[in-house]
N, C-alpha and C positions, 0 to 999 in steps of 0.2 A: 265375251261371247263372239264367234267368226260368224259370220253368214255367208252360204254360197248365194249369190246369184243366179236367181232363175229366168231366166229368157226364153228358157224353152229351144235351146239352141248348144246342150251338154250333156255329156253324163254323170249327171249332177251325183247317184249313187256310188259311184265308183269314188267320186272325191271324198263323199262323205263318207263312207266305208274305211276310209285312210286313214282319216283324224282319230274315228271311232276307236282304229288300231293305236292310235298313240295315248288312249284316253279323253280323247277331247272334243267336249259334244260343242255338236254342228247344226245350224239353221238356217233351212233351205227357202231364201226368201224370194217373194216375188211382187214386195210392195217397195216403193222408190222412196217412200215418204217415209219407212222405218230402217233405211239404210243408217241415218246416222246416228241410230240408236248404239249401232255395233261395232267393238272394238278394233274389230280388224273384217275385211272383207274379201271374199276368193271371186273370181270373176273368171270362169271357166269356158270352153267354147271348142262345138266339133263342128264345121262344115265349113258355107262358105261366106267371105268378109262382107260381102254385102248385104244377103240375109240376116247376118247376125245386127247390123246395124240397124236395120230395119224393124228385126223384132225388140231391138232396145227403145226405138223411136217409137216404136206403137204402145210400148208400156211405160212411155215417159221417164226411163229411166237415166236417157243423156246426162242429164241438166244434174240431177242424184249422184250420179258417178263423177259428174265436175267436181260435184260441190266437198264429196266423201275426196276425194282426191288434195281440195285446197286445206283439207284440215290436217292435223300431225298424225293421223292414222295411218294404219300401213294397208295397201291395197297388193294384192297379188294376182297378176292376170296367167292363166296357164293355156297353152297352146295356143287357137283361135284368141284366148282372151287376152293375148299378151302381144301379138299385131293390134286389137283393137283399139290399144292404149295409142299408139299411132296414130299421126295427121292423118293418111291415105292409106291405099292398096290398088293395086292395078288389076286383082282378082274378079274377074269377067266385067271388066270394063273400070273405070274410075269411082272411088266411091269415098268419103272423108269417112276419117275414122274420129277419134273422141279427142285426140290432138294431146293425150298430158304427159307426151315424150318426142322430142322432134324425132323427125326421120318416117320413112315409108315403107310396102311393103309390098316382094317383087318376086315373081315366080325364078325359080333356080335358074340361072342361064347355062344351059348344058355344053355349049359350045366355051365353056373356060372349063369345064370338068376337066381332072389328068388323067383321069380314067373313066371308059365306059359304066356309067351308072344309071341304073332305075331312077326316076322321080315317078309317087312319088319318096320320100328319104322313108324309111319303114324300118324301125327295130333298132337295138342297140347300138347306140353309138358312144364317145368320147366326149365328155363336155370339160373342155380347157378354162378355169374358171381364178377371178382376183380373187385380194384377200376380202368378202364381204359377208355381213355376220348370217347370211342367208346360207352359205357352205359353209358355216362354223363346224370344227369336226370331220370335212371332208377332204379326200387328197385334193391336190392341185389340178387331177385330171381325175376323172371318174364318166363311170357307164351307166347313161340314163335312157330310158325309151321314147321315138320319135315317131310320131305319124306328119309328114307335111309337104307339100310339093310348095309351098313360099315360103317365105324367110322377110324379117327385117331388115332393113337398111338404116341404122343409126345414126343422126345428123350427129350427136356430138359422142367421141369416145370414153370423156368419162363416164355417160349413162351405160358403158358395155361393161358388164363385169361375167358374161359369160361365152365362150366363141366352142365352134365344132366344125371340125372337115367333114363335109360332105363332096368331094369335087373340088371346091376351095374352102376359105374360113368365111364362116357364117356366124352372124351375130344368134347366141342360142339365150341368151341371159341377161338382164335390164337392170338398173336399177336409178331414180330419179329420185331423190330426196323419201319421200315415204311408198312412192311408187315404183312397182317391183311385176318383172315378168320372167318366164321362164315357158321356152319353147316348147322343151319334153313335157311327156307327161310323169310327174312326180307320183300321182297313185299307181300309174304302171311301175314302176320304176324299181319296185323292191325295196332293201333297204337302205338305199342310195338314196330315194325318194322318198322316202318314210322321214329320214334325217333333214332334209332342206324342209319340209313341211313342220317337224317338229323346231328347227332353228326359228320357222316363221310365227309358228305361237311364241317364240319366248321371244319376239322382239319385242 
């Protein structure tokens, strides 16, 4: 069984609507204490990095998410939730993140853009991705859907298995032993998205 994450900080239906589409019932929780009941865990996320830490902190969920992370389960953070994996964010001001992937997270710097661009990044882009069993099935490059004006900053590169031009290369796709992020949103995504979601139930 998956469980979404609820913080009140997503749109937890749109995710669960996806699975739904693949077959695969979803439970949308909001207790820290039945986290490791569940096989695999989605850790979703729309607005801003320090609210979102906040409202994990008020629902005691840090320490839950530590602990779901030290065990061989696979944890999947998408958009918001996949900076959160993250030490930091510079996102209106300084704020620690849950720390279970080095590296930080840093508003676009427009002044290295090669071209005049909107932030922030909105709508289909390019996601240039390795071989990891999360794109099993999928080309080498493929078009996913982005809402985001920050980005991660990766301490180490083999945690990068997935990059996109926005202006420059941008880390879009994670992965840390059973912890796993992904920038785009995979429900928006079509069925580019529908696929990386269904490779994540058969891990």
């Amino acid at each position: 069984m998956i469980a979404i994450v609820d913080y009140n900080m997503g749109n937890l239906a749109s995710v669960q609507n996806a699975f739904a589409k693949l077959g695969e019932e979803t439970v949308v929780e909001n207790d820290p204490k039945k986290f490791k009941d569940y096989d695999k865990l989605i850790l979703p996320g729309v607005g801003a990095f320090g609210d979102a830490m906040e409202h994990l902190r008020e629902r005691n969920m840090i320490d839950a998410l530590k602990d779901y992370a030290k065990s061989t389960k696979y944890m999947l953070g998408i958009c918001l939730g996949m900076q959160l994996l993250f030490e930091s964010s510079e996102e209106f001001g300084k704020h620690e993140g849950l720390g279970l992937i080095k590296g930080s997270v840093t508003a676009f710097d427009t002044s290295k853009f090669s071209e005049p661009l909107k932030v922030p990044h909105m709508g289909w882009n390019r996601m240039f991705t390795e071989n990891h069993p999360l794109f099993k099935n999928l080309d080498d490059e493929h078009y996913l859907y982005f809402v985001h004006t920050y980005h991660v900053n990766c301490a180490n590169e083999e945690d990068i298995i997935g990059r996109t031009d926005y202006g420059y290369k941008f880390t879009s796709a994670v992965a840390h032993d059973n912890v796993m992020g992904i920038q785009s949103h995979p429900e928006k995504s079509h069925e580019n998205g529908l696929k990386i979601l269904e490779n994540f139930i058969g891990l």
